[in-house]
Jmol script that loads the backbone (N, CA, C; Angstrom):
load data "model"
ATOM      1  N   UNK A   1     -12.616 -38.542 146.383  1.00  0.00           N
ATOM      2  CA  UNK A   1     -11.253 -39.036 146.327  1.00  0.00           C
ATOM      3  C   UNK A   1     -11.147 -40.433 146.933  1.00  0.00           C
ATOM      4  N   UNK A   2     -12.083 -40.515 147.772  1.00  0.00           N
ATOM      5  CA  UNK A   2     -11.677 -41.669 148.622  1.00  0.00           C
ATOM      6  C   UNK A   2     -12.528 -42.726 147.658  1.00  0.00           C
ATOM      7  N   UNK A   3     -13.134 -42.566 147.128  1.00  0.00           N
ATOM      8  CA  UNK A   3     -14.050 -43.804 146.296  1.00  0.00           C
ATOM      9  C   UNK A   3     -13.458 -44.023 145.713  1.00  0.00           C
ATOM     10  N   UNK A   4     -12.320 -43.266 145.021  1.00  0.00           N
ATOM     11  CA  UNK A   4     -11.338 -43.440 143.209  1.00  0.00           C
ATOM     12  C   UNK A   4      -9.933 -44.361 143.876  1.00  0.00           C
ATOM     13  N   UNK A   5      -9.962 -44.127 145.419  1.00  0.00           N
ATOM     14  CA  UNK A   5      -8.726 -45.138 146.307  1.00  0.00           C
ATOM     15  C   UNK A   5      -9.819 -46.250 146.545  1.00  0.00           C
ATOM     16  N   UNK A   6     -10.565 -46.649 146.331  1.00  0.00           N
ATOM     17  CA  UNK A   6     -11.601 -47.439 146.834  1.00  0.00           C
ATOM     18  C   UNK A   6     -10.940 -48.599 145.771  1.00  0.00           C
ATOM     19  N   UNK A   7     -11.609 -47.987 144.528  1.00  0.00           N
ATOM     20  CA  UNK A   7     -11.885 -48.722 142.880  1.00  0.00           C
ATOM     21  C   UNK A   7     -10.535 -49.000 142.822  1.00  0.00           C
ATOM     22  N   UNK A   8      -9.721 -48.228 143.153  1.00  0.00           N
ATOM     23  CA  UNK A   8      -8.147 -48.939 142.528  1.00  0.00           C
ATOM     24  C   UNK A   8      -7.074 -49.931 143.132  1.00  0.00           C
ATOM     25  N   UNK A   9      -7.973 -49.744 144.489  1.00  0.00           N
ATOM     26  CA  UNK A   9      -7.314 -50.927 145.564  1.00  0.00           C
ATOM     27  C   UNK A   9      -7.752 -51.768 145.204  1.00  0.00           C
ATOM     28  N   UNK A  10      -9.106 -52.293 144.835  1.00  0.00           N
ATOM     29  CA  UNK A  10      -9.900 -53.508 144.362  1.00  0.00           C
ATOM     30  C   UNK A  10      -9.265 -53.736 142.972  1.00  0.00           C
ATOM     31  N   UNK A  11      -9.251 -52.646 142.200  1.00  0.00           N
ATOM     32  CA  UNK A  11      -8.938 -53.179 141.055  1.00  0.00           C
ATOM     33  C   UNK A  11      -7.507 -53.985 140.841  1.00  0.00           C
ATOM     34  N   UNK A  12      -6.297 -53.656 141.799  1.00  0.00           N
ATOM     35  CA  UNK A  12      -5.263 -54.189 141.693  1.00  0.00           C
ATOM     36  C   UNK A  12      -5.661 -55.094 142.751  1.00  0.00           C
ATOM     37  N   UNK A  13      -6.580 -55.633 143.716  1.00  0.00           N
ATOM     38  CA  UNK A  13      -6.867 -56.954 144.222  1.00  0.00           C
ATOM     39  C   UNK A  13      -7.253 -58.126 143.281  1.00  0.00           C
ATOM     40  N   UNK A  14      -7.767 -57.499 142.440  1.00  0.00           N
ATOM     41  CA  UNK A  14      -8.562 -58.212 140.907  1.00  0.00           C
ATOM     42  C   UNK A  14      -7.525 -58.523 140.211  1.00  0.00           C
ATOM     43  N   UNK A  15      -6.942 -58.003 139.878  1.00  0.00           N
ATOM     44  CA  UNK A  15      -5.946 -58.202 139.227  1.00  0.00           C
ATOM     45  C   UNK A  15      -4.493 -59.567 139.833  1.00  0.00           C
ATOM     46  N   UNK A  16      -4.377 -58.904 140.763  1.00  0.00           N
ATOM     47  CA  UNK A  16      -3.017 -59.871 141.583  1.00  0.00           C
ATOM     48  C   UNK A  16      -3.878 -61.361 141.824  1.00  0.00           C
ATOM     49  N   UNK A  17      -4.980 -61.488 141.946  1.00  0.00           N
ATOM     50  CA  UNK A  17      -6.220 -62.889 141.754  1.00  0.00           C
ATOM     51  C   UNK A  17      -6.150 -63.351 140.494  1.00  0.00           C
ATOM     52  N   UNK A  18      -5.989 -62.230 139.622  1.00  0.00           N
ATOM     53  CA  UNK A  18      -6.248 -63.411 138.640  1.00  0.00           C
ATOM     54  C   UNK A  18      -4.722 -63.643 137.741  1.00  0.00           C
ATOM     55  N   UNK A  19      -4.007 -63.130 138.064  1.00  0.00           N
ATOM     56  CA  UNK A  19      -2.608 -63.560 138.025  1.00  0.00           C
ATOM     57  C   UNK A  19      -2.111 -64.667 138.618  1.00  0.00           C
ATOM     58  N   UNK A  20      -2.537 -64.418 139.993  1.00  0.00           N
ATOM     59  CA  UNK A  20      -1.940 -65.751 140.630  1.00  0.00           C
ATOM     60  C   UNK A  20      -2.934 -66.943 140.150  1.00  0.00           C
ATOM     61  N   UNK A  21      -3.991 -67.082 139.799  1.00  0.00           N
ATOM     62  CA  UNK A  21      -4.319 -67.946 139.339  1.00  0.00           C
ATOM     63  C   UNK A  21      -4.265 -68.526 138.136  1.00  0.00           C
ATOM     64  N   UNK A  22      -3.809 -67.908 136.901  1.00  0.00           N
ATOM     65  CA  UNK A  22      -2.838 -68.237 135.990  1.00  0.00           C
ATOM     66  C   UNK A  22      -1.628 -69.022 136.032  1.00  0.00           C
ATOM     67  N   UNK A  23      -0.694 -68.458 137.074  1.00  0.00           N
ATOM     68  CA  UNK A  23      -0.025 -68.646 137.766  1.00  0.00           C
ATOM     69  C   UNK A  23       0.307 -70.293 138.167  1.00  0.00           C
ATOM     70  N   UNK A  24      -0.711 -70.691 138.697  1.00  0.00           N
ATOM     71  CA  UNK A  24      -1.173 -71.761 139.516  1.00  0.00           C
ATOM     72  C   UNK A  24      -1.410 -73.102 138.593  1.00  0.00           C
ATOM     73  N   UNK A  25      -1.699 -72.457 137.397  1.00  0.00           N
ATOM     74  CA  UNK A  25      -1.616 -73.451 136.218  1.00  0.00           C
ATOM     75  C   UNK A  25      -3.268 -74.285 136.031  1.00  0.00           C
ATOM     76  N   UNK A  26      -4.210 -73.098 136.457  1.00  0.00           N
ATOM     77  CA  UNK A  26      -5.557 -73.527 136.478  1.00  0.00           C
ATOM     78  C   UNK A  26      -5.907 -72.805 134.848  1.00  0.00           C
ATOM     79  N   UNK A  27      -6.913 -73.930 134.276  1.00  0.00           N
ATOM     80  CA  UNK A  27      -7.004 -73.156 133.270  1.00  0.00           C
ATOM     81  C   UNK A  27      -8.121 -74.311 132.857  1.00  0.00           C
ATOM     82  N   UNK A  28      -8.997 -73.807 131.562  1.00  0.00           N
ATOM     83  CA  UNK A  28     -10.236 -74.801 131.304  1.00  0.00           C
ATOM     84  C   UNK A  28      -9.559 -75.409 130.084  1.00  0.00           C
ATOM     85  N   UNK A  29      -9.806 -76.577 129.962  1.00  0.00           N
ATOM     86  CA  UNK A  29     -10.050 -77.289 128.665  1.00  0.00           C
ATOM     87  C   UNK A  29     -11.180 -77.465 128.262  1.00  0.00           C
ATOM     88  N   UNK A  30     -10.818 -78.188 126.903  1.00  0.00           N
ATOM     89  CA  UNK A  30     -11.887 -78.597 126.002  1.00  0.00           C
ATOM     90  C   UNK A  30     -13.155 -79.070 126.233  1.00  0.00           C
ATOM     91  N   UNK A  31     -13.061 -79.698 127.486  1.00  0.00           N
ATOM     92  CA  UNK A  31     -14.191 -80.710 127.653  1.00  0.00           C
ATOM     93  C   UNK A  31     -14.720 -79.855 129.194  1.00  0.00           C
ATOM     94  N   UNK A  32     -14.608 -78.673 129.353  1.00  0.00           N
ATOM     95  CA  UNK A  32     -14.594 -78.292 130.754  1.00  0.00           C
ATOM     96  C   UNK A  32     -13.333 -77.902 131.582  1.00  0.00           C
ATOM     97  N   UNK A  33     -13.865 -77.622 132.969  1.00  0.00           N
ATOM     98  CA  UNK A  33     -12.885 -76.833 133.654  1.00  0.00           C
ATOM     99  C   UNK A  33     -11.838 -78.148 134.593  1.00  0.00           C
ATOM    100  N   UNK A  34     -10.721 -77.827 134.799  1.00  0.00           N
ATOM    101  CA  UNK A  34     -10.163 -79.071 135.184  1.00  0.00           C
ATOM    102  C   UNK A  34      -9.081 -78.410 136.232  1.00  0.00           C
ATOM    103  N   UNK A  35      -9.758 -79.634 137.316  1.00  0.00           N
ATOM    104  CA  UNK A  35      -9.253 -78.712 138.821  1.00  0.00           C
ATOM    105  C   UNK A  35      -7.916 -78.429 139.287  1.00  0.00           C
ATOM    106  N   UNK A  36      -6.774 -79.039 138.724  1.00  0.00           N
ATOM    107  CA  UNK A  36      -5.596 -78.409 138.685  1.00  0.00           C
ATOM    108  C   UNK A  36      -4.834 -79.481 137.577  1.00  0.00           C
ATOM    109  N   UNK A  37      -3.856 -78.429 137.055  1.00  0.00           N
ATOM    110  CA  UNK A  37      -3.092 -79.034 135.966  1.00  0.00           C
ATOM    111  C   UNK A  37      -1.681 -79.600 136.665  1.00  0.00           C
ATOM    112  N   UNK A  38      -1.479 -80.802 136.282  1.00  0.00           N
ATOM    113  CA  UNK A  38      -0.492 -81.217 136.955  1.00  0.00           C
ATOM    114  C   UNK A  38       0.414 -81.650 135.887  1.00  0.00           C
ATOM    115  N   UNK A  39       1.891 -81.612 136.672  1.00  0.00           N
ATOM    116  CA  UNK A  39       3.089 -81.736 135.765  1.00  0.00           C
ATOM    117  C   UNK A  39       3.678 -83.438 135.751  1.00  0.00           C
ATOM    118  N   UNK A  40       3.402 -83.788 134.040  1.00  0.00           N
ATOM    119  CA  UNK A  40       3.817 -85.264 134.434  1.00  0.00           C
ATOM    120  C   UNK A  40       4.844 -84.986 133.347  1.00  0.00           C
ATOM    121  N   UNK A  41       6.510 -85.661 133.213  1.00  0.00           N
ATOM    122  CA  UNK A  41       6.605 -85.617 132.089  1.00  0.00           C
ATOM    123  C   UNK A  41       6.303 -87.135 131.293  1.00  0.00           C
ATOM    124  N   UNK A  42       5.498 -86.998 130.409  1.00  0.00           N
ATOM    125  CA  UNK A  42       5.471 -88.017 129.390  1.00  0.00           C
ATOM    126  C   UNK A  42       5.585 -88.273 128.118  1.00  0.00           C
ATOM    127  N   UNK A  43       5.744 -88.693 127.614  1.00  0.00           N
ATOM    128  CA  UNK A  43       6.355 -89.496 126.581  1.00  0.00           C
ATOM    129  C   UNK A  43       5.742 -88.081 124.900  1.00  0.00           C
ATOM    130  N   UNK A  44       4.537 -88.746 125.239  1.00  0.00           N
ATOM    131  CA  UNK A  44       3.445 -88.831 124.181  1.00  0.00           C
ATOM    132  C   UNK A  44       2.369 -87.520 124.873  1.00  0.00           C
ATOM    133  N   UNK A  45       1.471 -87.746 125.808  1.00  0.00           N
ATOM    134  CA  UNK A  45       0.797 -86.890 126.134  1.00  0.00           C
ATOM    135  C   UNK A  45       0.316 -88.152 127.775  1.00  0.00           C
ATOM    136  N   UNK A  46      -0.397 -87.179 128.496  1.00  0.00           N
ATOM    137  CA  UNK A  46      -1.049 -87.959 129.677  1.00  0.00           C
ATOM    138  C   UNK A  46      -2.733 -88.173 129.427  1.00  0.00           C
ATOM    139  N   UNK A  47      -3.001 -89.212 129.686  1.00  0.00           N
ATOM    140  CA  UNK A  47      -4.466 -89.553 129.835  1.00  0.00           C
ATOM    141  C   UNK A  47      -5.240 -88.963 129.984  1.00  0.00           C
ATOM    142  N   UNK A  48      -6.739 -88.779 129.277  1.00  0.00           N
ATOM    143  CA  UNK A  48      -7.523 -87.762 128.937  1.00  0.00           C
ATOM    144  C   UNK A  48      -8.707 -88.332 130.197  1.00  0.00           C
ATOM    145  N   UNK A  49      -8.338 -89.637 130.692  1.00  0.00           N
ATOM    146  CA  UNK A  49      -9.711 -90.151 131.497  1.00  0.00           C
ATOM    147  C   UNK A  49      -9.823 -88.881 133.008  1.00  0.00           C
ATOM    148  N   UNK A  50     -11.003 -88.609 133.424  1.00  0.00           N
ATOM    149  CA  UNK A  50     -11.551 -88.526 134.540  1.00  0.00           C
ATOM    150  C   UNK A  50     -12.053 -88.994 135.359  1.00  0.00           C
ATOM    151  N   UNK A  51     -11.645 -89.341 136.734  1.00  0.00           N
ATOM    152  CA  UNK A  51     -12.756 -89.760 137.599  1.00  0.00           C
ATOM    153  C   UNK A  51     -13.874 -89.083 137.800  1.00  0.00           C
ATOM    154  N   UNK A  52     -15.012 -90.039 137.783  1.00  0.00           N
ATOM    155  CA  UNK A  52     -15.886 -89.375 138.344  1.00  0.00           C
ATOM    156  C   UNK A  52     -16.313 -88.909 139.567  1.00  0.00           C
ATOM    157  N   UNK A  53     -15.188 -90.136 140.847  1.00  0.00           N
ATOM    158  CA  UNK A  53     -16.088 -89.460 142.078  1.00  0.00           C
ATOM    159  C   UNK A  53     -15.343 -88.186 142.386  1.00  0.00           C
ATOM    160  N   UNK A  54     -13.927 -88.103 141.985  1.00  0.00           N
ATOM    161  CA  UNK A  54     -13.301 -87.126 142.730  1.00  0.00           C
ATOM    162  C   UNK A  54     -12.976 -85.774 141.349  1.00  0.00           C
ATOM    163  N   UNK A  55     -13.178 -86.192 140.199  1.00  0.00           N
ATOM    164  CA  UNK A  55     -13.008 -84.831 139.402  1.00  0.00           C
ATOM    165  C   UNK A  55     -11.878 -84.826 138.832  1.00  0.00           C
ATOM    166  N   UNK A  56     -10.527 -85.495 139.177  1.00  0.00           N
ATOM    167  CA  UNK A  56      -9.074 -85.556 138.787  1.00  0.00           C
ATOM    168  C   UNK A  56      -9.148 -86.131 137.467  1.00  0.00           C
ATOM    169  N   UNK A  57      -7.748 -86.110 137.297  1.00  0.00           N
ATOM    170  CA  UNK A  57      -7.361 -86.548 136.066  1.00  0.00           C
ATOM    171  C   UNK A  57      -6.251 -87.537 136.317  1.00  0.00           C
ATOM    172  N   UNK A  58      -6.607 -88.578 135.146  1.00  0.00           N
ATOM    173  CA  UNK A  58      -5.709 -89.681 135.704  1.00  0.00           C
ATOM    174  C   UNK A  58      -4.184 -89.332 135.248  1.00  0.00           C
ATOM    175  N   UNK A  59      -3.169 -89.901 135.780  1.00  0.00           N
ATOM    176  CA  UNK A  59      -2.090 -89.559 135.909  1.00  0.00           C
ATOM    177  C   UNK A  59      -1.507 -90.172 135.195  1.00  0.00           C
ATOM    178  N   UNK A  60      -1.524 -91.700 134.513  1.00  0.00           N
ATOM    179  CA  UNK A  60      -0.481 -92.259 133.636  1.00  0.00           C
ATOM    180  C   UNK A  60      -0.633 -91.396 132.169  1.00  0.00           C
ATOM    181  N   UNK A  61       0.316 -92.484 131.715  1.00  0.00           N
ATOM    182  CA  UNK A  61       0.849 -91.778 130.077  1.00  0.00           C
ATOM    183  C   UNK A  61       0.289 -92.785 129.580  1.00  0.00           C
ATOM    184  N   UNK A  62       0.151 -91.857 128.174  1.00  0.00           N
ATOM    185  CA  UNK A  62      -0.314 -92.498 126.745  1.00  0.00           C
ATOM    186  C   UNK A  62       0.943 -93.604 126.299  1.00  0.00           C
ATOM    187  N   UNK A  63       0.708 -94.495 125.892  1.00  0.00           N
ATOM    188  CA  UNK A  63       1.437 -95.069 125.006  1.00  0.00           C
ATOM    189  C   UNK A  63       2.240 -95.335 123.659  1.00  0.00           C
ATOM    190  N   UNK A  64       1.480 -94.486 122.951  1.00  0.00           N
ATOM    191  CA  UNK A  64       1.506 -94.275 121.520  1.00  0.00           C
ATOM    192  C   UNK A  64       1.386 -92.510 121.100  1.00  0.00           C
ATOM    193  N   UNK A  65       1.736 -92.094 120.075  1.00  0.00           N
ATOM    194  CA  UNK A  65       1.532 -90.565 120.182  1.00  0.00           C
ATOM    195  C   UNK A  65      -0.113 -89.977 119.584  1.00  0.00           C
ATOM    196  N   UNK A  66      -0.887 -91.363 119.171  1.00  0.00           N
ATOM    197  CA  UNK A  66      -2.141 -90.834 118.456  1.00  0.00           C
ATOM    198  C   UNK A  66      -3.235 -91.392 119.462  1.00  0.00           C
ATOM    199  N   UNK A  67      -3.001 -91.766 121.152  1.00  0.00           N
ATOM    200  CA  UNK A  67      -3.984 -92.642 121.917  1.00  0.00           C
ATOM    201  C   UNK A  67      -4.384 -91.560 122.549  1.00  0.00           C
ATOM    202  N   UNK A  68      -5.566 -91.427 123.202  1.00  0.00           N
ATOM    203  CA  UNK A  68      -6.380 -90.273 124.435  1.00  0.00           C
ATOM    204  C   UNK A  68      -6.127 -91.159 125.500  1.00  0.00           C
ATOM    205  N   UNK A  69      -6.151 -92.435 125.715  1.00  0.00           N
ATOM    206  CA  UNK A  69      -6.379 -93.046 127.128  1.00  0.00           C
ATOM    207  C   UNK A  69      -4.991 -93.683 127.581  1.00  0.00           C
ATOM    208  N   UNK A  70      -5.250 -93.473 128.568  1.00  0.00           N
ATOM    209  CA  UNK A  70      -3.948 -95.077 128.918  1.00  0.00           C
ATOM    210  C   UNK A  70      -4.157 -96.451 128.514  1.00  0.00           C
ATOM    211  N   UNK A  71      -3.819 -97.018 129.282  1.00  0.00           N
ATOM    212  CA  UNK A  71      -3.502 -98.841 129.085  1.00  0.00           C
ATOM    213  C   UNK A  71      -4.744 -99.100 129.991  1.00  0.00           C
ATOM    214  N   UNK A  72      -4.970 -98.802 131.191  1.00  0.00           N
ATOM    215  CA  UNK A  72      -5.921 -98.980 131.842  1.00  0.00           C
ATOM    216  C   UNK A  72      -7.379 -98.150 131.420  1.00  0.00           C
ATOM    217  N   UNK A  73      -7.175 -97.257 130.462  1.00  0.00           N
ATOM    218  CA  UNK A  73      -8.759 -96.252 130.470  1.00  0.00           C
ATOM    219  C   UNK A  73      -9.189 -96.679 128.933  1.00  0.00           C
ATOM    220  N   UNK A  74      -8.379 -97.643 128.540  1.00  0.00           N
ATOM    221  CA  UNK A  74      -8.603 -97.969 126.616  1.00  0.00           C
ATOM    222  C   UNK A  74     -10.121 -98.683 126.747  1.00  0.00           C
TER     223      UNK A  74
END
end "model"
wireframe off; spacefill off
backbone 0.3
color backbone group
């Protein structure tokens, strides 16, 4: 009995983890996993560039509705 309270405590630990991390607005793209999704509103879409030393994603907006980069990552 106590093993079947074991499995189901974990299993709803498993669970409430990976909810909240949904949650959190972590999720992989196309090109890989991308360390948090952040809320910009823009226009068109936000810049597809990455840094390399730190992993982020750059923060300005596209210009046009058919560009991947900004003004600075063209």
């Amino acid at each position: 009995m106590k093993t079947l309270q074991k499995i189901l405590f974990f299993s709803a630990v498993a669970l409430t983890l990976t909810t909240i991390s949904f949650a959190s607005g972590e999720k992989q793209s196309e090109n890989g996993p991308v360390a948090s999704k952040q809320c910009y509103t823009c226009q068109y879409d936000q810049c597809h560039a990455v840094a390399k030393s730190t992993g982020k994603r750059c923060q300005h907006c596209v210009s046009n509705s058919r560009d991947l980069y900004c003004w600075q990552h063209k």
